[in-house]
Residue, then its C-alpha position, 0 to 999 in steps of 0.5 A: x875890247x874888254x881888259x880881260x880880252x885884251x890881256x888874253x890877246x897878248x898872251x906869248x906860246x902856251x908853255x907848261x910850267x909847274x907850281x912851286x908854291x902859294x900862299x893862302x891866308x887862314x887856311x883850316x887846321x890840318x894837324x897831320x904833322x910834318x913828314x908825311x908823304x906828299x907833304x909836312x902838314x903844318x910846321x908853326x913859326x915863332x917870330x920875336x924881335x930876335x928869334x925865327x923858331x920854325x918847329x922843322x928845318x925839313x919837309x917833303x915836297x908836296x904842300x906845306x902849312x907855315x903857321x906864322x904867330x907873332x911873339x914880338x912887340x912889332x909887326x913881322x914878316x915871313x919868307x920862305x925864299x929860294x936856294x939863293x936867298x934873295x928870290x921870293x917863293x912865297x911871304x905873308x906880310x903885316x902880321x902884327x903882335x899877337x896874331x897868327x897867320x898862314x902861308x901854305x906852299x907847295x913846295x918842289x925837292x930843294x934847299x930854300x931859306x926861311x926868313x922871320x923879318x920883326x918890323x919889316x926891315x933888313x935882310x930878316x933872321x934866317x935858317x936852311x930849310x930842305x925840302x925832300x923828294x916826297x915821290x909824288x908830283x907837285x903842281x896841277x895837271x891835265x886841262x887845268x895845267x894847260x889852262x895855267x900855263x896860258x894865264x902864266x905866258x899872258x901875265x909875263x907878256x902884261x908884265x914886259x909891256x908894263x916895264x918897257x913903259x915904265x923905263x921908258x916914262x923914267x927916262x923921260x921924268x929923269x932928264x926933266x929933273x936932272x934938267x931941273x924942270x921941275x913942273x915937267x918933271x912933276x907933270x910925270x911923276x904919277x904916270x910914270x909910276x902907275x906902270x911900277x904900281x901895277x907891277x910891284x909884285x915883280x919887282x919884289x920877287x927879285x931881292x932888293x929891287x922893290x927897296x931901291x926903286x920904292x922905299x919911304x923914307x919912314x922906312x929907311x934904316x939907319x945908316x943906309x942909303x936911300x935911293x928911288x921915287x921917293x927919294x926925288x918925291x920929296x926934293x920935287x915936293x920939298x916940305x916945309x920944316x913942320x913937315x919934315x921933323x921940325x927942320x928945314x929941308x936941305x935941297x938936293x945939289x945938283x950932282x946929288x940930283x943926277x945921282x939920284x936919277x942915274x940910280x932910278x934909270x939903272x934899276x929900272x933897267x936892271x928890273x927890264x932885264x930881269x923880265x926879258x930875261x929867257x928863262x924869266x917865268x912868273x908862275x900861277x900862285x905868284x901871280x894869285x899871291x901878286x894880286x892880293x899883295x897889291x890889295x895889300x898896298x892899298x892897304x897899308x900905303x894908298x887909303x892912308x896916305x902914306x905912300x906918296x906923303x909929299x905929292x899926295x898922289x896916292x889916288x893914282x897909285x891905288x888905281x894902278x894896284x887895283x889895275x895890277x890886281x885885276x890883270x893877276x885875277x882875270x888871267x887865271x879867271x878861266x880856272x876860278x870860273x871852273x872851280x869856284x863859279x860864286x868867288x868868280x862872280x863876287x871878285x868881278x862885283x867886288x873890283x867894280x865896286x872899286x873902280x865906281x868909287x875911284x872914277x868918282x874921284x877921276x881917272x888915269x887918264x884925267x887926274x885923281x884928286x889930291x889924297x890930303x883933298x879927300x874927304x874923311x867920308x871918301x877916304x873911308x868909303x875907299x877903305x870899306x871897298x878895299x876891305x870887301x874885295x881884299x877878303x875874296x882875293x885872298x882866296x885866289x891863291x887856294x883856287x887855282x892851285x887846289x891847295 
């Protein structure tokens, strides 16, 4: 049986759920201006290190253009974020100095919050943002809707069958650590976290979950906690003082070690209990947004080497993004199909390019190569592939809600 059929085959009851937003990088000029029916046309954010200018605090509900420019001397987010302020409707990512990128969204009646977050950390500099009933219905209809609502109920079904894995493989690779079984612990670490790898969007989309499972240390705040995979990574691969600032590494106590698998086993949970949850709902441009967020990863963490810096394990990470993507993009293919037959065809030559390269390199299954083993030849021909797919998924979002 095939990924895709498989994927499909695992699909819950067809239910009809509507769009609220999606995100589409470099979407054409549309100078309609905000408060026009149906939706504001294009609203202009400012980021600086200490400033978040958007050009209106509301909007109508319909479909809505951000055009995010980065004034500042460091790289910027954008978020547009539930009435809650923690949940994620929609966000571009790495915008760098000078640059200007877009998020358009289609946006439902409501009070949501923007968020501009200079170098990519804290809780962001943030405003009240309405959005006003425009009169007009937003979301897709007909056989595309159905088509939609079927991809959403077969990627929530990927979803918990990923996170059940996942708590499962933690709880294991926890007590081997705290046991201080260190090789088996170590035999673990890369599987168990290909479950999170593919999932990752997720997690991000409730609050702080993603930074307590899976921060860097590069990119903890000062003064503030760390916890999560990486955290054990390195007391697992413990560095040596050129590695570690020019001192030497103090390894983790005993009570911090059961501290530090406690922690992960609990918010591991928490993430389970939030995808089992009745009302949980993954929606179509999430899921489009998701797939190329995880190209995003690849990116900007696995080609570099960065992400698992003490074990090397990227390779499986990366493989796991990819795994993710592909899920994203293979449910919502039917739609593609229908109204971009060309993209269609170039995602499934593009993600098959990608898996040739990284099978060269091993398997899930078998082991990857060691990241700091790979070649410069390697590492670039790995970049090259996730360049040439990253440009096309970008597109997805567009495509299946019609934005």
């Amino acid at each position: 049986m095939s990924r895709r059929s498989t994927v499909v085959a695992a699909a819950l009851a067809a239910l009809v759920l509507p769009l609220a937003a999606a995100c589409v990088p470099n979407a054409p000029d549309d100078s309609s201006g905000a408060g026009a029916s149906g939706g504001a046309g294009v609203l202009t954010v400012t980021s600086t290190a200490d400033a978040c200018e958007v050009s209106a605090a509301e909007v109508d509900s319909g479909t809505v253009r951000f055009a995010v420019t980065n004034d500042g001397d460091d790289v910027t987010e954008f978020y547009l974020l539930g009435d809650d302020g923690l949940r994620v409707i929609s966000e571009v990512e790495n915008v760098g100095p000078g640059l200007t990128r877009d998020l358009v969204v289609q946006v439902k009646p409501g009070t949501y919050y923007t968020a501009c977050k200079p170098g990519m950390v804290g809780d962001g500099i943030r405003a009240e943002f309405t959005v006003n009933d425009s009169g007009v219905e937003v979301g897709p209809s007909g056989d595309t809707a159905d088509q939609l609502a079927a991809a959403e109920a077969s990627y929530v079904a990927y979803v918990k069958d990923q996170v059940g894995s996942l708590i499962a493989g933690t709880e294991e690779f926890a007590a081997a650590y705290t046991a201080r079984d260190d090789e088996t612990a170590k035999s673990l670490y890369a599987d168990t976290r290909a479950h999170w790898e593919r999932v990752e969007p997720v997690a991000e989309s409730f609050g702080d979950l993603d930074p307590l499972l899976d921060l860097r240390e590069a990119d903890v705040e000062e003064g503030a906690t760390w916890s999560g995979w990486h955290l054990i990574e390195k007391d697992l691969w413990q560095p040596s003082p050129e590695a570690n600032g020019g001192v030497a590494y103090v390894p983790l106590t005993q009570e911090q070690r059961e501290s530090a698998a406690a922690d992960l086993v609990t918010y591991t949970q928490q993430l389970v209990d939030e995808v089992n949850s009745p009302d949980f709902t993954f929606e179509a441009f999430q899921i489009a947004n998701g797939a190329k967020e995880l190209l995003d990863e690849v990116a900007t963490g696995k080609v570099t080497g960065e992400e698992e810096i003490w074990s090397h394990t990227d390779l499986w990470d990366f493989q796991a993004n990819v795994d993710g993507a592909r899920v994203g993009y293979e449910v919502l293919a039917d739609v593609v199909e229908a109204e971009n037959p060309e993209l269609a065809d170039t995602l499934a030559t593009r993600f098959e390019e990608i898996d040739a390269l990284l099978a060269e390199q091993g398997s899930l299954e078998t082991g990857f190569t060691y990241y700091d083993e790979l070649t410069e030849a390697q590492v670039k021909a790995l970049a090259a592939a996730v360049d040439a797919l990253s440009e096309p998924l970008s597109q997805l979002t567009a495509t299946v809600t019609g934005a």
